[in-house]
C-alpha positions in Angstrom: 15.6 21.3 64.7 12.2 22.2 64.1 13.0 24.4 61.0 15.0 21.5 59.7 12.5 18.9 60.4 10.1 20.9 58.9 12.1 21.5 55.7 13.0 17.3 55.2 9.2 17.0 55.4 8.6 19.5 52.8 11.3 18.3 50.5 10.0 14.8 51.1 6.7 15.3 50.0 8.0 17.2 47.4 10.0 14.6 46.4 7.0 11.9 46.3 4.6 14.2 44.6 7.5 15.0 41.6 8.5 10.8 41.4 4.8 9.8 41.4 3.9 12.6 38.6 6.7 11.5 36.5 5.8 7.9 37.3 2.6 9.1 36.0 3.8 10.6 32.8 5.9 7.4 31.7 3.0 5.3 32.6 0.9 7.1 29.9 3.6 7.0 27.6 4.0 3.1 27.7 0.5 3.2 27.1 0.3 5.8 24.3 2.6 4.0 22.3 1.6 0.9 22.9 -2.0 1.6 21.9 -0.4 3.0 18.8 1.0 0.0 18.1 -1.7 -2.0 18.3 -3.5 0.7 16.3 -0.9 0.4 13.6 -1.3 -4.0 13.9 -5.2 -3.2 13.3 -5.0 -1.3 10.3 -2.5 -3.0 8.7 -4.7 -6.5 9.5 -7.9 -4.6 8.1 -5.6 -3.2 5.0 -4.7 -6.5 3.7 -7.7 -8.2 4.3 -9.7 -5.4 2.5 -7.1 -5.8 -0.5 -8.2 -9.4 -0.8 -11.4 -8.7 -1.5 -10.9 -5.8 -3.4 -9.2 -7.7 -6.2 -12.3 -10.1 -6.3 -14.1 -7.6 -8.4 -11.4 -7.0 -10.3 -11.0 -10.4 -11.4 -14.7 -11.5 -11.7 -15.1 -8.5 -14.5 -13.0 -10.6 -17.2 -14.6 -14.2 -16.5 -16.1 -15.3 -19.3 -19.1 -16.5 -17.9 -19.8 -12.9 -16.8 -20.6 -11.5 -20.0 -22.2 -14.8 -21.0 -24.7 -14.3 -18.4 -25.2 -10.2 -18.4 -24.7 -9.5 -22.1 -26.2 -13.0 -23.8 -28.4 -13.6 -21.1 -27.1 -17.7 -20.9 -28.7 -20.0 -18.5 -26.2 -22.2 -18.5 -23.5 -19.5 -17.9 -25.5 -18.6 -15.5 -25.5 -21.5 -13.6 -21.8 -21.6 -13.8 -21.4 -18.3 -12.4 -23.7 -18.9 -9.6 -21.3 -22.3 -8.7 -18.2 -20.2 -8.9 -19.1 -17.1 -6.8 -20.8 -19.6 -3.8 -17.3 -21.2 -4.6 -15.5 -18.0 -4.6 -17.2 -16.6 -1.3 -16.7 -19.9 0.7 -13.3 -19.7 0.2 -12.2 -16.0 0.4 -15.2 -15.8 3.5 -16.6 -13.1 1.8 -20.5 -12.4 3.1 -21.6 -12.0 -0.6 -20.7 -12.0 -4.2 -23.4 -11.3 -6.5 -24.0 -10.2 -10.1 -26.4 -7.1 -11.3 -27.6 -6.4 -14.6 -27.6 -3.0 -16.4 -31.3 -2.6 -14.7 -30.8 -3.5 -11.1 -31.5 -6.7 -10.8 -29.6 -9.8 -9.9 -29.0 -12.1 -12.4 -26.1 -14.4 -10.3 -25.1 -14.5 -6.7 -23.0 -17.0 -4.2 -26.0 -17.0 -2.3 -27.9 -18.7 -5.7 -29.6 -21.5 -3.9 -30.6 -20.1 -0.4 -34.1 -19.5 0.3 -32.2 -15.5 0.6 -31.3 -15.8 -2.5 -30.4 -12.1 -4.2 -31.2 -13.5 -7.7 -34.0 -11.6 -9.3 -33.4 -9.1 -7.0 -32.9 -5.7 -7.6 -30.3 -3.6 -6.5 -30.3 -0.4 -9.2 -31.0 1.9 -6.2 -28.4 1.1 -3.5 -25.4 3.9 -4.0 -22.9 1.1 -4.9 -24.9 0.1 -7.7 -25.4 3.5 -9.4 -22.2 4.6 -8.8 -20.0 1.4 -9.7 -22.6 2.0 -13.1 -21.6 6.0 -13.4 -17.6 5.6 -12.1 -16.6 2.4 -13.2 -16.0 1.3 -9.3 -17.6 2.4 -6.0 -17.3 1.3 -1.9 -19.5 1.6 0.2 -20.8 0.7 3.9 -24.1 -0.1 4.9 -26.7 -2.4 5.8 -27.8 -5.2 3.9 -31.3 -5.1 2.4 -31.9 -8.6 2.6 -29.4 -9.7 5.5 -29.8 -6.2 7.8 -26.3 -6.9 8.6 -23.6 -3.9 8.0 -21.0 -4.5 5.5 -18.5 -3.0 2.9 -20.0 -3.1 -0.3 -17.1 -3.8 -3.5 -18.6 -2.8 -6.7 -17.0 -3.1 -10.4 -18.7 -2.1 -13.2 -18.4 -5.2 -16.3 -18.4 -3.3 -19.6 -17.5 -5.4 -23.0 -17.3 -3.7 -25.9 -17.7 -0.1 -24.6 -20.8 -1.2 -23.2 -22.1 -0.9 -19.5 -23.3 -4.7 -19.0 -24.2 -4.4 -15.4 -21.7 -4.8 -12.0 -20.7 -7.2 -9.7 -20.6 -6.7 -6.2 -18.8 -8.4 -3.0 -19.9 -7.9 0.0 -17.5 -7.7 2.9 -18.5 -8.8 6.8 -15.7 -7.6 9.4 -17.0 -10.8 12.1 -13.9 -12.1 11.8 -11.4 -9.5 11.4 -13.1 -8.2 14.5 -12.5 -11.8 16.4 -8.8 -11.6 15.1 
């Protein structure tokens, strides 16, 4: 009776220790794939609302205005431009959309009438800059000179008639993908 008792306890605890291990094991594989799921939701929320803005440049190169203000150097243009990318960031929420001469320097930015204004200032030696000049497009992330705040920087080079006019740039805040 002993022996017997003695081999129900055994297989008994044998029994819990096995169910509460494969307990265990599905547990972590609910959670696995659920964190790869929500994994899969995040990228494909940060996808698309990178491809937004990605297109921004895209576009901006072939306004007119663009190579009004960069190549003729046109206040009024200018003026324009500013109106359309403070425009064009309040709407997409983009943290920035600015316009850089050939030499650096801002000539037209959505930020145009803020006392941070990046107009006049220049940009020729932040990465996205030279290479957006030297590729024809560049990303980048860092922090912003002006703003210290970390971003994705969009840049497209503007060329008109096989010349290099300058680039514009879009700069990218993730506040409210990361509230989302």
């Amino acid at each position: 009776i002993w022996l017997i008792g003695l081999v129900l306890l055994a297989t008994t605890a044998l029994l819990v220790w096995a169910g509460a291990r494969w307990s265990l094991a599905q547990g972590e594989a609910a959670a696995d794939a659920a964190a790869r799921q929500t994994a899969r939701t995040h990228v494909a929320l940060l996808s698309s609302e990178l491809q937004k803005f990605r297109l921004l440049p895209l576009v901006l190169v072939e306004y007119p205005d663009m190579a009004a203000t960069l190549g003729d150097r046109s206040d009024a243009a200018q003026a324009r431009l500013d109106r359309t990318l403070e425009q064009l960031a309040q709407r997409t929420d983009a943290a920035a959309i600015y316009v850089v001469d050939a030499a650096g320097t801002t000539r037209a930015a959505s930020n145009w009438n803020s006392p941070a204004s990046f107009v006049g200032q220049n940009y020729g030696f932040r990465p996205y800059f030279r290479d957006a000049m030297a590729k024809g497009a560049s990303e980048f992330f860092a922090l912003g000179t002006v703003s210290g705040r970390p971003g994705l920087y969009l840049a497209r080079r503007v060329d008109r008639d096989g010349r290099a006019l300058g680039v514009v740039v879009v700069k990218v805040e993730f506040d409210g993908v990361e509230a989302a």
